[in-house]
BAFI-3210 file (N, C-alpha, C; in Angstrom, 3 decimals, decimal comma, padded with zeros to 6 digits):
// residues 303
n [1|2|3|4|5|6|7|8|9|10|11|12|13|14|15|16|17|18|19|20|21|22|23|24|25|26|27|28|29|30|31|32|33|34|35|36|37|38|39|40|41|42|43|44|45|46|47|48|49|50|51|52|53|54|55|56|57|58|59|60|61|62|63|64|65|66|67|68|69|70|71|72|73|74|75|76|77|78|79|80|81|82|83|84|85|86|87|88|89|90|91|92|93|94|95|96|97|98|99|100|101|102|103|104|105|106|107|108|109|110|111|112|113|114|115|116|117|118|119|120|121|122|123|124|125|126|127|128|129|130|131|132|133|134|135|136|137|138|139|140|141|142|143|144|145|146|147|148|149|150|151|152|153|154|155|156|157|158|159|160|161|162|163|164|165|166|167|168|169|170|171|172|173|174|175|176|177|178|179|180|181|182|183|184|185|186|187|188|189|190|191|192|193|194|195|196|197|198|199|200|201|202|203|204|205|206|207|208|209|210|211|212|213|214|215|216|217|218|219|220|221|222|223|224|225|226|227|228|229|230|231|232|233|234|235|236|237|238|239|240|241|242|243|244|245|246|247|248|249|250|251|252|253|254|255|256|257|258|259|260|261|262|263|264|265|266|267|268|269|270|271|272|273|274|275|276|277|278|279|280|281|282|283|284|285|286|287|288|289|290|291|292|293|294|295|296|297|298|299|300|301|302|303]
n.u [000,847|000,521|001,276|002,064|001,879|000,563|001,728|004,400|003,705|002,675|004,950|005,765|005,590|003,549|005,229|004,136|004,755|003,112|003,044|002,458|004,975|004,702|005,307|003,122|002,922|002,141|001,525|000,871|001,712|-000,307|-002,375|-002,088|-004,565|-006,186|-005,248|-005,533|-008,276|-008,336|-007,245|-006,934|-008,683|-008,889|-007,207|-004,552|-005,578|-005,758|-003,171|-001,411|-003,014|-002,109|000,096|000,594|001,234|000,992|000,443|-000,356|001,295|000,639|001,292|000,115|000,290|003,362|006,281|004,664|002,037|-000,333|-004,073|-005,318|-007,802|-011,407|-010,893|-011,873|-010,632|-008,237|-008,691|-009,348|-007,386|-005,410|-006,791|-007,767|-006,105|-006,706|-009,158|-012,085|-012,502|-012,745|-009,914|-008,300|-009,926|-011,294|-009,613|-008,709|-011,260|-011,285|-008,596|-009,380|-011,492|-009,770|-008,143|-005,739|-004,157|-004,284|-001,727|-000,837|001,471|002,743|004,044|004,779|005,937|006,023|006,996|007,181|004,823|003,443|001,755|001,191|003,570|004,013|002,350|003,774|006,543|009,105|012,137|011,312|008,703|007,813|006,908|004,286|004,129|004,243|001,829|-000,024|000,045|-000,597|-003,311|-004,416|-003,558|-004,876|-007,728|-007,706|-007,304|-009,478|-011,066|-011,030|-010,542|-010,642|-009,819|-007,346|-004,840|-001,873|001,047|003,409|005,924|007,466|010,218|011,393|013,760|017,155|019,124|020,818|020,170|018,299|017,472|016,986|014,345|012,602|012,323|010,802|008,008|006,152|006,020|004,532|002,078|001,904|001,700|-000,777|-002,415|-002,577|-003,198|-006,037|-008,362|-008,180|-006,926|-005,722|-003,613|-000,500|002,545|005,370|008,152|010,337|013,466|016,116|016,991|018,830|021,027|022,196|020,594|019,589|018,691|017,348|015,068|011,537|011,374|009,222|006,779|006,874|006,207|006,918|010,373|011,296|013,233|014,485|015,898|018,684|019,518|019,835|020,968|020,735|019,714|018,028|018,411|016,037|013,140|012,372|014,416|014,369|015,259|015,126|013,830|011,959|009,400|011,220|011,747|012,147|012,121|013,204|013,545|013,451|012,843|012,344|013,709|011,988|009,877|008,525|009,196|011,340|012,003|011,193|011,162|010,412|012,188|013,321|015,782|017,364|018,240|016,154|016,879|018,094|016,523|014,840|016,025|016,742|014,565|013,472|015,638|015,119|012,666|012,496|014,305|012,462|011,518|010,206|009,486|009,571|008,706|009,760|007,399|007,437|005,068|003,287|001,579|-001,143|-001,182|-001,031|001,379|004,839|005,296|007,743|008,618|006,318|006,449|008,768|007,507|005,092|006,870|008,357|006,479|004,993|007,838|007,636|007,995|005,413|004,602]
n.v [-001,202|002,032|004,688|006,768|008,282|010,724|012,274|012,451|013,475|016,098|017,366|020,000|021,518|023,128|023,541|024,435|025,665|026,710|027,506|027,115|028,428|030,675|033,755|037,062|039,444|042,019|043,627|042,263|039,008|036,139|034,122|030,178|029,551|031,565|032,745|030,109|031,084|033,197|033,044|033,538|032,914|032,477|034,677|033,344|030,983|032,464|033,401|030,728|029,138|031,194|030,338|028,323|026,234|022,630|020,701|020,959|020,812|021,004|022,146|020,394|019,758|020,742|021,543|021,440|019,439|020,906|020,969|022,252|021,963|020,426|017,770|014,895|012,598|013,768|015,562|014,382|012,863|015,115|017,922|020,984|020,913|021,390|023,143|024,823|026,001|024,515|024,668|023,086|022,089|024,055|024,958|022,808|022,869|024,526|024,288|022,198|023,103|024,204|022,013|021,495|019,331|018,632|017,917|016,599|017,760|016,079|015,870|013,780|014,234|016,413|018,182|020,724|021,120|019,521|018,583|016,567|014,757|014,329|012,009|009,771|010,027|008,182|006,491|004,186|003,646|004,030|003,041|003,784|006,252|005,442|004,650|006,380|008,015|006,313|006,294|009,323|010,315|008,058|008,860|011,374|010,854|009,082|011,350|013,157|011,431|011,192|013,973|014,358|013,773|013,161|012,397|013,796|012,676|013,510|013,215|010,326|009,388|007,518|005,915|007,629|009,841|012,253|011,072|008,429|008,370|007,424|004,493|003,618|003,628|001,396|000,677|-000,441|-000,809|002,092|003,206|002,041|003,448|005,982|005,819|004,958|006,377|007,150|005,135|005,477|007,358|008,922|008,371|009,456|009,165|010,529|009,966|010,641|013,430|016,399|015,075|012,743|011,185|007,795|005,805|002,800|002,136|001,752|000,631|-000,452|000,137|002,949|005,766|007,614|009,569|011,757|013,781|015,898|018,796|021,472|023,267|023,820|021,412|018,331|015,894|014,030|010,678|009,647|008,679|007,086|006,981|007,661|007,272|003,815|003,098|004,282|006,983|009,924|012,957|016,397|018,565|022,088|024,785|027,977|030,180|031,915|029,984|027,176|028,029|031,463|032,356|034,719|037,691|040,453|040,416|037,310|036,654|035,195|032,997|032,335|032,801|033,825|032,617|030,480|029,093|028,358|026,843|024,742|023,687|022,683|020,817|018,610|017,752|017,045|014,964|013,098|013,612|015,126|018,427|020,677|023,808|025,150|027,633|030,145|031,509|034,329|035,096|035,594|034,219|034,391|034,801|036,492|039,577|039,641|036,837|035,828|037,127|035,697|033,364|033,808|034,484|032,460|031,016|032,314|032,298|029,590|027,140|025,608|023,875]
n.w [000,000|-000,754|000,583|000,601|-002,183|-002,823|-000,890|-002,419|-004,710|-003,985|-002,870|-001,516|001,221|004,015|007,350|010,360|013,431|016,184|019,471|022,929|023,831|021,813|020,791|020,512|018,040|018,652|021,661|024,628|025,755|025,875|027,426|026,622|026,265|026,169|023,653|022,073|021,616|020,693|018,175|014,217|012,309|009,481|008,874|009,283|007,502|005,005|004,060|004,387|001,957|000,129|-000,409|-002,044|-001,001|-000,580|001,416|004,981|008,195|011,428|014,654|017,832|020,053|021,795|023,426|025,650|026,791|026,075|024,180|021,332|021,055|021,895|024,240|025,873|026,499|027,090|029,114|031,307|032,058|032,378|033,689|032,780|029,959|027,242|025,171|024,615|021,935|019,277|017,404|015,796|014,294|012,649|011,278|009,791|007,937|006,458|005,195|003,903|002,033|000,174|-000,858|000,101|002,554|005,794|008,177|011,529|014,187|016,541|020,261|022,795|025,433|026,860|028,212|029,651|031,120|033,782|035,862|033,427|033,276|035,561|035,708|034,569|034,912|035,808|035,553|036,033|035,550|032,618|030,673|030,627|030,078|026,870|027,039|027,712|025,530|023,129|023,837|024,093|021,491|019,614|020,447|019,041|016,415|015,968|016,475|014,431|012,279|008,608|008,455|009,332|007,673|008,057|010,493|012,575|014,946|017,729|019,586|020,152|020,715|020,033|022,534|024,967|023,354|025,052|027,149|026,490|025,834|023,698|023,441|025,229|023,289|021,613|018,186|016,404|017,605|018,202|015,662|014,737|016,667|015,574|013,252|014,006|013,267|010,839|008,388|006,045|006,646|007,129|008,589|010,704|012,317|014,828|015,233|014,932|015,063|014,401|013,513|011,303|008,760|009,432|010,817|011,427|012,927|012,812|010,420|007,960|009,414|009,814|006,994|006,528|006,555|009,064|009,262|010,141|010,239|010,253|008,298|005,086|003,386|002,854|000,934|-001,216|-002,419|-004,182|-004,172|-002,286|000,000|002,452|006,021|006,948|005,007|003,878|002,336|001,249|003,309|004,029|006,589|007,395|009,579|008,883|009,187|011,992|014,968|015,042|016,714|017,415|019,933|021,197|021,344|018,544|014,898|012,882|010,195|007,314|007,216|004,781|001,663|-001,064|-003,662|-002,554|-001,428|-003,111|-004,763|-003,928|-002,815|-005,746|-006,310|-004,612|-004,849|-007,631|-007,252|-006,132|-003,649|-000,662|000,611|003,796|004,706|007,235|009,377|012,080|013,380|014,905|018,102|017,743|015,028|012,459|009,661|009,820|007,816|006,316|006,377|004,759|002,330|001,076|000,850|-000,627|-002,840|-003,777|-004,673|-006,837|-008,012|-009,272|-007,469|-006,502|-008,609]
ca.u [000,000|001,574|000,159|002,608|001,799|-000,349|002,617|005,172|003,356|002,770|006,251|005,942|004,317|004,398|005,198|003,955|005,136|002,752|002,674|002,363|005,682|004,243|004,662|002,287|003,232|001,791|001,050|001,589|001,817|-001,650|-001,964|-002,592|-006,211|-007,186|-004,550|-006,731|-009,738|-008,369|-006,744|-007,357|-008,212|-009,421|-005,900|-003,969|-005,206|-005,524|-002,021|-001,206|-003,658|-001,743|001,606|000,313|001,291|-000,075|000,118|000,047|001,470|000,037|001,471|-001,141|001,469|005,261|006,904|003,181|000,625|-001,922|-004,282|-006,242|-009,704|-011,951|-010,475|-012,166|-009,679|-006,616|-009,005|-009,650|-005,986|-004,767|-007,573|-007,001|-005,193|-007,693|-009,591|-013,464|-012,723|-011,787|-009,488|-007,495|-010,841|-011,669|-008,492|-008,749|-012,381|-011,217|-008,023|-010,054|-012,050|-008,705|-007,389|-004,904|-004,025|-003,827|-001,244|-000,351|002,853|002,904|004,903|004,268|006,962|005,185|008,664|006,619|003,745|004,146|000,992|001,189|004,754|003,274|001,190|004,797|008,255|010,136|012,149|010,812|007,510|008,065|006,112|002,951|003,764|003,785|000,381|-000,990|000,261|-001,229|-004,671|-004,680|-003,571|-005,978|-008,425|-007,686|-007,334|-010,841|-012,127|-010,913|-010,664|-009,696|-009,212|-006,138|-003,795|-000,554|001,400|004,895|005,764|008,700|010,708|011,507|015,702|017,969|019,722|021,913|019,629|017,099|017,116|016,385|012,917|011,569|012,188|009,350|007,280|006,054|006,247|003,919|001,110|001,768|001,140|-001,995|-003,191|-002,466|-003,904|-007,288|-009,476|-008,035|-005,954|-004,683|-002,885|001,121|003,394|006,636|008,920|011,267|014,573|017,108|016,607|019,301|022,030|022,254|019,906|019,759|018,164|016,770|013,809|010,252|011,441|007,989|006,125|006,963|005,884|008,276|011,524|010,684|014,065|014,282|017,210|018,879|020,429|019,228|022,560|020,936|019,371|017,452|018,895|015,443|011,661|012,553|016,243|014,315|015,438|014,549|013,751|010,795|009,622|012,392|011,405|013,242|011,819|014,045|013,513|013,291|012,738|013,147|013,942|011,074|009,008|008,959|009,673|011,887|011,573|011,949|010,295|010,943|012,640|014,202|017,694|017,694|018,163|014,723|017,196|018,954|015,566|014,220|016,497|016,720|012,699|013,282|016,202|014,654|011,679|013,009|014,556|011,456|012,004|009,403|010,452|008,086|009,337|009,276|007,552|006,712|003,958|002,829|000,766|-002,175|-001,710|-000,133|003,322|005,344|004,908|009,040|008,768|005,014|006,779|009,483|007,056|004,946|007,769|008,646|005,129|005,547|008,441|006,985|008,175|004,379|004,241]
ca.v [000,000|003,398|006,048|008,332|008,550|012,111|013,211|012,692|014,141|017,396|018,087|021,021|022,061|024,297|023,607|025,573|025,530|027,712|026,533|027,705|029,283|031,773|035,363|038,016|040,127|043,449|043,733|041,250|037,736|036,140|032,859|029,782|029,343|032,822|032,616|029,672|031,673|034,248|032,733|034,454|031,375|033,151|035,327|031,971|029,752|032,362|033,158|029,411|028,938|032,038|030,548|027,417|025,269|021,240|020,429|022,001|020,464|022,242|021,425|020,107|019,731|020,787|021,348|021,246|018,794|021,383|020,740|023,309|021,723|019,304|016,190|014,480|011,653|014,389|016,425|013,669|012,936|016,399|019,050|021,967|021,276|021,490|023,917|024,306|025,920|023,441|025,400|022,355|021,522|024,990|025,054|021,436|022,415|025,815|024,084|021,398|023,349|024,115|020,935|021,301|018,132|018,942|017,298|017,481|017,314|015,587|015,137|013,312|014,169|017,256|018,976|022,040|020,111|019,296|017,321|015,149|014,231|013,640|010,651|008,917|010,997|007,556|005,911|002,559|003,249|004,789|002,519|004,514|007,476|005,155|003,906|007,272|008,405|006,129|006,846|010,345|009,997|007,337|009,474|012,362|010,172|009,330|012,425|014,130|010,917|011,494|015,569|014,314|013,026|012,770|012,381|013,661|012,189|013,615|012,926|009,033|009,710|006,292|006,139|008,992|011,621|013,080|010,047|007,207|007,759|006,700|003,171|003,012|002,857|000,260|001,792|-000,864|-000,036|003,654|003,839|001,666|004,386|007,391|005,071|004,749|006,890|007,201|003,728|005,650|008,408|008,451|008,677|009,588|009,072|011,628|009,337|011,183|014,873|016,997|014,623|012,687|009,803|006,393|005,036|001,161|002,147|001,667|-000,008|-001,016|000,818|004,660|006,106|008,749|010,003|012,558|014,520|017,157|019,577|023,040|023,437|023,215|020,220|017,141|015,715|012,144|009,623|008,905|008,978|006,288|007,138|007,733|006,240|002,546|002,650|005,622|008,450|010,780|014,053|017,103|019,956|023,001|025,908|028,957|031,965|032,006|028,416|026,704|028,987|032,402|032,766|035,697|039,480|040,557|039,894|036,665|036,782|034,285|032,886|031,585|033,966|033,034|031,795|029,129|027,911|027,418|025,866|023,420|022,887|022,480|019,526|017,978|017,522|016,616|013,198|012,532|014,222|016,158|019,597|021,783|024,852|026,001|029,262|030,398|032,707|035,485|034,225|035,768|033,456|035,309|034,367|037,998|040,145|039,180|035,080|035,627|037,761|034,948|032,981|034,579|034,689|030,810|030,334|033,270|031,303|027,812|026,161|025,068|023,330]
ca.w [000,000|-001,309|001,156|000,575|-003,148|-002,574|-000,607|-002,964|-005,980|-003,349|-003,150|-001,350|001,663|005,088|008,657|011,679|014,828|017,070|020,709|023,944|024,120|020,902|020,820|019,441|017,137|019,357|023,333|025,875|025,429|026,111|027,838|025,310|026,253|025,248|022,288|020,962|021,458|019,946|016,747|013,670|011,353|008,549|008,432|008,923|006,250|003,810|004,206|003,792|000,919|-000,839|-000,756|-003,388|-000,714|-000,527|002,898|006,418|009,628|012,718|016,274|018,764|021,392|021,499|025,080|027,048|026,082|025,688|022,866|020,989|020,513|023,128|023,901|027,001|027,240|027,670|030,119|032,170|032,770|033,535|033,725|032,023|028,993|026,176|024,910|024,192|020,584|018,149|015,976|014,775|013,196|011,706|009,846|008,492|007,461|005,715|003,989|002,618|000,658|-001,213|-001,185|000,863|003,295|006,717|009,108|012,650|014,873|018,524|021,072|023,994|026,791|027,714|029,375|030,427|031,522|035,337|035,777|032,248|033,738|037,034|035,472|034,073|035,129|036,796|034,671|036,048|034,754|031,204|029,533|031,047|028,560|026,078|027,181|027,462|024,140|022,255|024,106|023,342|019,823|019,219|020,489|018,148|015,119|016,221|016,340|013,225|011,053|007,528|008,350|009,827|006,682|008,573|011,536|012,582|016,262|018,402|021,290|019,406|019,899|020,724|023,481|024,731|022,951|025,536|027,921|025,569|026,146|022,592|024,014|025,922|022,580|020,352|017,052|015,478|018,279|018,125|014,388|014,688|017,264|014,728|012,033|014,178|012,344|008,867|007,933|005,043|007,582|007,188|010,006|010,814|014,040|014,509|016,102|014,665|015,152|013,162|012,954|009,827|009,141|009,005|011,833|011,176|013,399|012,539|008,874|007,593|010,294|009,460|006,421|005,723|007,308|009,926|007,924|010,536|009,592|010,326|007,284|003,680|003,395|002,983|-000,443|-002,097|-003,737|-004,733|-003,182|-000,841|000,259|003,244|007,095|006,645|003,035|003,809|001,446|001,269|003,645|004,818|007,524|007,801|010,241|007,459|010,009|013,953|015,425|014,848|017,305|018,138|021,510|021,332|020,247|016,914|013,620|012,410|009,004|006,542|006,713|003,302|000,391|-001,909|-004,903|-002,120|-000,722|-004,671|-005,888|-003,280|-002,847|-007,002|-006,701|-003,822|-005,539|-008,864|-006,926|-005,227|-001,934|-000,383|001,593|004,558|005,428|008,679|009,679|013,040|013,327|015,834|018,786|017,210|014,212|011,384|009,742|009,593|006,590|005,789|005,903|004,097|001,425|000,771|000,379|-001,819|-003,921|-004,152|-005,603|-007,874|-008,941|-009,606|-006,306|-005,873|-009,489]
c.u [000,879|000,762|-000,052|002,577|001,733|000,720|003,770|005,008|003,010|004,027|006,706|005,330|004,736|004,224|005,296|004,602|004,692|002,645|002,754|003,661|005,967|004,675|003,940|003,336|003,616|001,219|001,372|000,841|000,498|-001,667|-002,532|-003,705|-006,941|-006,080|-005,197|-008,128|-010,011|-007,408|-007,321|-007,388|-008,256|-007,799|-004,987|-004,410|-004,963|-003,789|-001,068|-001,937|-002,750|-000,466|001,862|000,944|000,674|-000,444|000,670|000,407|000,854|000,432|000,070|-000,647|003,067|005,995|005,685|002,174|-000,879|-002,393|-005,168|-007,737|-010,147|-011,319|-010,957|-011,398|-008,217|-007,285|-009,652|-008,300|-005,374|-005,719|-006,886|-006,243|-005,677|-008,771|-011,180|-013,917|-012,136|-011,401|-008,330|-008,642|-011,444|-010,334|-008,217|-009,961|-012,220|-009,926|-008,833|-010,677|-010,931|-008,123|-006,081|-004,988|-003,673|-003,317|-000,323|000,983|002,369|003,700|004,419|005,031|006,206|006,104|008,184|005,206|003,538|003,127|000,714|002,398|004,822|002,497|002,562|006,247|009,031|010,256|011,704|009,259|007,448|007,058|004,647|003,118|003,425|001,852|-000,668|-000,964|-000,575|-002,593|-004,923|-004,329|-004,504|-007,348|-008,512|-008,147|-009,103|-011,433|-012,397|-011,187|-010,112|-009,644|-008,038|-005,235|-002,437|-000,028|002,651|005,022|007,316|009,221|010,479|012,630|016,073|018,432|021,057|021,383|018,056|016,380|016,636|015,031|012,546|011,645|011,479|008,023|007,254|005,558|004,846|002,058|000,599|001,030|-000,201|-002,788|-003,686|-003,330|-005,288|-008,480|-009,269|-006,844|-005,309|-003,660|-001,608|001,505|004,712|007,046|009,918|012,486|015,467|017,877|017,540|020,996|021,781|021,930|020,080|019,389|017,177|015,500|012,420|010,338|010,136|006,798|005,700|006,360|006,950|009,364|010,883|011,854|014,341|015,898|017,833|019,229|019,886|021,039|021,318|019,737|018,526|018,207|017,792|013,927|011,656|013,751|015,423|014,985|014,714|013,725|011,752|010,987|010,705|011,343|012,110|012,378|012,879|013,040|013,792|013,562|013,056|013,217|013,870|010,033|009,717|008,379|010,709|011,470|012,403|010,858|010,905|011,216|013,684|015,401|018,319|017,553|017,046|015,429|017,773|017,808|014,745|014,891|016,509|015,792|013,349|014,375|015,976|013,841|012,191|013,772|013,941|011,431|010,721|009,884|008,999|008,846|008,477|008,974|006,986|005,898|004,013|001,742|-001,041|-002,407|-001,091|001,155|003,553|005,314|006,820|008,932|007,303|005,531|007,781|008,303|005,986|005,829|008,336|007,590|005,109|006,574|008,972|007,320|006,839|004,045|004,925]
c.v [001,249|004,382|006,870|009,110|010,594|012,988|013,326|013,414|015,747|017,973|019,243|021,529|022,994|023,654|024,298|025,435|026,735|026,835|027,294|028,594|031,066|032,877|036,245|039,129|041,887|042,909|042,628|039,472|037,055|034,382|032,125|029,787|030,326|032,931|032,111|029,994|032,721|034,171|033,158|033,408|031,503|033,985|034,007|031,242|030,815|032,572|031,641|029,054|029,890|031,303|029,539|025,903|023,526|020,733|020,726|021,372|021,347|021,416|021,784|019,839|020,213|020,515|020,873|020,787|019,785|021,734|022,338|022,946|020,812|018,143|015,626|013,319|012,263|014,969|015,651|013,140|013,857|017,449|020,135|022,542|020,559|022,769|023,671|025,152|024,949|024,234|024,165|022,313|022,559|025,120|024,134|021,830|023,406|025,141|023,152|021,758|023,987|023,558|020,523|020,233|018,805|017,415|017,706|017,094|016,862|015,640|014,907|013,702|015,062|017,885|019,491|021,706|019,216|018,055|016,450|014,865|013,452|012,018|009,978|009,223|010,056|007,039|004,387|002,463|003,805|004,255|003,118|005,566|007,067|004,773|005,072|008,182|007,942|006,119|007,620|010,326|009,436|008,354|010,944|012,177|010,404|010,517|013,209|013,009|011,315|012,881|015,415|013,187|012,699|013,014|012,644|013,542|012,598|013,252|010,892|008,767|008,136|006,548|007,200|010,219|011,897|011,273|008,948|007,294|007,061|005,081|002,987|002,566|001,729|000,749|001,080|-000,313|001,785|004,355|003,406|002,255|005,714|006,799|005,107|005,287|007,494|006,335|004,958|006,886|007,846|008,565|008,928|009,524|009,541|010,385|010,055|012,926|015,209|016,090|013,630|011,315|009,257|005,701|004,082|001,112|002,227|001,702|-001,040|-000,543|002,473|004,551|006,920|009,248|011,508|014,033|015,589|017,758|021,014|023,449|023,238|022,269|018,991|016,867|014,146|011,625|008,937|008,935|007,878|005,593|007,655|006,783|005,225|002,044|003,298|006,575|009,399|012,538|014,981|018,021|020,763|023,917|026,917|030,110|032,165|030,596|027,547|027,591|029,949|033,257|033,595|036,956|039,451|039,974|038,573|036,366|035,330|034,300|032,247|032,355|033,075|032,419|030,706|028,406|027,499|026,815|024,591|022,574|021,611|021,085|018,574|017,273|016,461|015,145|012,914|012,397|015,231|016,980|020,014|022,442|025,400|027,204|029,450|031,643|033,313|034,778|034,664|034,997|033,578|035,206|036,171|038,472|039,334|037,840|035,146|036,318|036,693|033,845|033,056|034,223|033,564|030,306|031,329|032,595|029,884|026,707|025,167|024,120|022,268]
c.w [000,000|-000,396|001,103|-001,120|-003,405|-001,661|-001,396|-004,236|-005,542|-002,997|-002,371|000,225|003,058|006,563|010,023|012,732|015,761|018,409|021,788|024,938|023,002|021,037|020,277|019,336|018,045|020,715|023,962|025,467|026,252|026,872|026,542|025,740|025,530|023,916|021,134|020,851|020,306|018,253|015,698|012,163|010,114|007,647|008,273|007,704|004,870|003,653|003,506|002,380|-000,379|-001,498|-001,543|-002,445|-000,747|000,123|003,824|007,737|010,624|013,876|017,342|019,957|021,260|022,764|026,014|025,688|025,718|024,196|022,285|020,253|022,401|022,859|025,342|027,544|028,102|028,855|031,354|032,763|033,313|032,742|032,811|030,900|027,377|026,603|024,261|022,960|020,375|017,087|015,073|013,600|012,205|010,982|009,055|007,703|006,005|004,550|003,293|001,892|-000,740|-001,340|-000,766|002,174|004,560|007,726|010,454|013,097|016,378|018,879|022,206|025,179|027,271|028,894|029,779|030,829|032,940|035,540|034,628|032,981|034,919|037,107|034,924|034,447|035,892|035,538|034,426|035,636|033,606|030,124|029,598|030,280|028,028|025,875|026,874|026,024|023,071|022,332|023,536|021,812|019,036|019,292|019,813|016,728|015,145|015,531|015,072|011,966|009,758|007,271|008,162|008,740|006,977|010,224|011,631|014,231|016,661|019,046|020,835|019,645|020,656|021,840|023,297|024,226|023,856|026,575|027,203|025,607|025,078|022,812|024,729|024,621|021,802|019,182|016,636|016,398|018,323|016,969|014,133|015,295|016,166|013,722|012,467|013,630|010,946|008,690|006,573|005,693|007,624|008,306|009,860|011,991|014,059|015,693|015,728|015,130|013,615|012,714|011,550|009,556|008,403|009,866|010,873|012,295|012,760|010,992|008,681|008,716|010,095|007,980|005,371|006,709|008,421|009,551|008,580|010,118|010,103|009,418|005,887|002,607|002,615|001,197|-000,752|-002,920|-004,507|-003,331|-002,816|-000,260|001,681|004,459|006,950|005,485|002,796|002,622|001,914|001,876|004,140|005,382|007,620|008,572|009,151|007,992|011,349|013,816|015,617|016,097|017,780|019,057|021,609|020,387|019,281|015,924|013,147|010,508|008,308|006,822|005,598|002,521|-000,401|-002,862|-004,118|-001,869|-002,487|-005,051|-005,188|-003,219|-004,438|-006,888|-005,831|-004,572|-006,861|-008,569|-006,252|-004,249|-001,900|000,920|002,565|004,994|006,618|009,201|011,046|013,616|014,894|016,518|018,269|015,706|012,922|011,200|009,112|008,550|005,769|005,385|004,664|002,530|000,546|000,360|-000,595|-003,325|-004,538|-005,223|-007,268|-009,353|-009,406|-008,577|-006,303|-007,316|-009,940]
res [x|x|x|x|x|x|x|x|x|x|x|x|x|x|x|x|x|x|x|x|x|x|x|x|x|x|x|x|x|x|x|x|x|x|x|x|x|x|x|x|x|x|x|x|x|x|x|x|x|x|x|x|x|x|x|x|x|x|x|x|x|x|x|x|x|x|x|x|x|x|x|x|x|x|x|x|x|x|x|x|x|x|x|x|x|x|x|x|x|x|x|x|x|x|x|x|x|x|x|x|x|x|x|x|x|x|x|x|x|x|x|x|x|x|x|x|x|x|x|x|x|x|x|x|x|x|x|x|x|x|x|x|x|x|x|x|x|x|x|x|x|x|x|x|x|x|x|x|x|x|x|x|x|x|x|x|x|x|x|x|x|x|x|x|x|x|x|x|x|x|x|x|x|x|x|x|x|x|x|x|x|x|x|x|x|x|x|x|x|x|x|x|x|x|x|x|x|x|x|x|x|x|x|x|x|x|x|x|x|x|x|x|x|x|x|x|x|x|x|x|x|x|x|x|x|x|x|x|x|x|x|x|x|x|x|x|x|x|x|x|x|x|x|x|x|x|x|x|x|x|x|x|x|x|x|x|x|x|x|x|x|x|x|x|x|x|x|x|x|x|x|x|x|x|x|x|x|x|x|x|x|x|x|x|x|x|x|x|x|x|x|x|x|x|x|x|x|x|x|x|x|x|x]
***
C-alpha cells in the first residue's frame, strides 16, 4: 500500500510551529487558552492557501501537552489542557475546501507540563507514557478521522539523545493508534533529530523520514532514500527556530534563490520539503517570511 503517493506528488508544503511558548506580534503575550480563542483562522489559512502550498502540519502539542480543541480523554488525565474551541478543526475544514491536506505534529513528553509528567516521570515506569500516548492519539485520530492526513511524532531519539525515552514505545502499536481513524494516515517518528539519518527504526512501520534539519545540506537519492527505506522528507527551520519565543520579527535565513532551488532539486529526486515558519501568537506568519514565500510560488516552487 503506497500512502505516501499524494505526498510525494505534493512536493511542497508548510510547517507551523505555534505553541504555547508563541509570541504576538503586538502587546503582551496572552496565555494559550485565550490565544486559541483568539486565533485568527481566517488570516492563517488564507495566508497558507496564498503561498500554493499542498500540505500544512500544525502542532497540537510541542513542550506542554496542551491541545487546541476538546479532547475528554486528555481532560480527564490532567484538567485543564484542552480547549473548548476546536481550531485544529476549523483550519482542516477551511483548507479542505482548497485541497490542501492537513497534518499534525505531537509530542508526547510534555517537558513544560508538570501534571502530564506527574502521570509517568520515573524511569521505572516509562512505559505509562507510552500507554498514554497512544490513548490520546488514538483518540484524536478518532475524532478528526480522515481531516487528519498525517502524523509527525517527536521525542523518538535512541539512546543517549534526551534520555532514551523513545524506548518506551512500540512503534507498530503507536502507528496503529495514529492510524485509528483514517488507515490511510502516514506517520513519521522523529529518532534522529538533526544529525544525519539512518536510523533502522520503525522499517515497515513509518511512512516517511521525519528529515528534521537546520540546514538546507541534505538531499534524495530517490523517493525512498528515506530512514529505513521511507519516502524521502526534509523539515528546515526557514525563520526564527522553529518557534517564536523571542523578540523581533521573524525573518528568513535563506536567500529566496537558495531555498528554490533546493525545494526544485529535492523535488526533482522525489524528496518532499516543509518549510518552517513560526507565526505570531495571534496566528499570522510575519509580513518578511510571508513575502518569501509569496515569492517561491511566484516562482513555480508550488508546481
Amino acid at each position: 500500500m503506497d500512502r505516501t503517493k499524494w505526498f510525494s506528488d505534493a512536493g511542497y508544503g508548510i510547517f507551523v510551529h505555534w505553541t504555547t511558548k508563541s509570541l504576538p506580534e503586538k502587546g503582551e503575550k496572552k496565555s494559550h487558552a485565550q490565544a486559541i480563542l483568539d486565533f485568527d483562522v481566517e488570516a492563517f489559512t488564507s495566508q497558507i492557501i496564498n503561498t500554493g502550498a499542498k500540505f500544512l502540519f500544525f502542532t497540537i502539542t510541542h513542550s506542554d501537552v496542551f491541545v487546541p480543541f476538546p479532547l475528554p480523554e486528555l481532560e480527564e488525565l490532567v484538567p485543564g489542557y484542552t480547549s473548548k474551541r476546536d481550531l485544529l478543526g476549523e483550519i482542516a475544514d477551511r483548507l479542505e475546501g482548497h485541497g490542501i491536506k492537513l497534518m499534525v505534529y505531537f509530542n508526547g513528553d510534555g517537558q513544560t507540563s508538570p501534571e502530564w509528567r506527574a502521570l509517568f516521570d520515573n524511569e521505572n515506569v516509562c512505559e505509562k507514557k507510552a500507554e498514554y500516548c497512544y490513548k490520546i492519539t488514538s483518540a484524536i485520530s478518532k475524532k478528526y478521522g480522515k481531516k487528519i492526513n498525517g502524523w509527525w511524532i517527536d521525542c523518538c531519539y535512541e539512546p543517549g539523545i534526551c534520555g532514551g525515552r523513545g524506548l518506551c514505545y512500540d512503534y507498530e502499536r503507536y502507528a496503529e493508534a495514529l492510524r485509528s481513524g483514517n488507515p490511510d494516515s502516514i506517520v513519521a517518528f522523529n529518532f534522529r533529530g538533526v544529525e544525519p539519518w539512518g536510523s533502522e527504526w520503525g522499517r515497515g512501520i513509518a511512512d516517511y523520514q521525519a528529515g528534521e534539519e537546520n540546514d538546507l545540506t541534505f538531499y534524495p537519492n530517490g523517493r525512498f532514500s528515506g530512514e529505513g527505506g521511507t519516502q524521502w522528507f526534509a523539515l528546515c527551520w526557514m525563520d526564527d527556530f522553529w518557534v517564536h519565543e523571542k523578540e523581533g520579527t521573524p525573518r528568513p535565513v535563506h536567500s529566496n534563490e537558495k531555498v528554490l532551488n533546493y525545494i526544485k532539486k529535492v523535488k526533482s529526486n522525489g524528496g518532499v520539503f516543509a518549510y518552517n515558519v513560526s507565526p505570531y501568537q495571534e496566528g499570522h506568519i510575519s509580513k518578511e517570511t510571508y513575502n518569501q514565500l509569496l515569492w517561491l510560488k511566484e516562482n513555480g516552487v508550488a508546481d
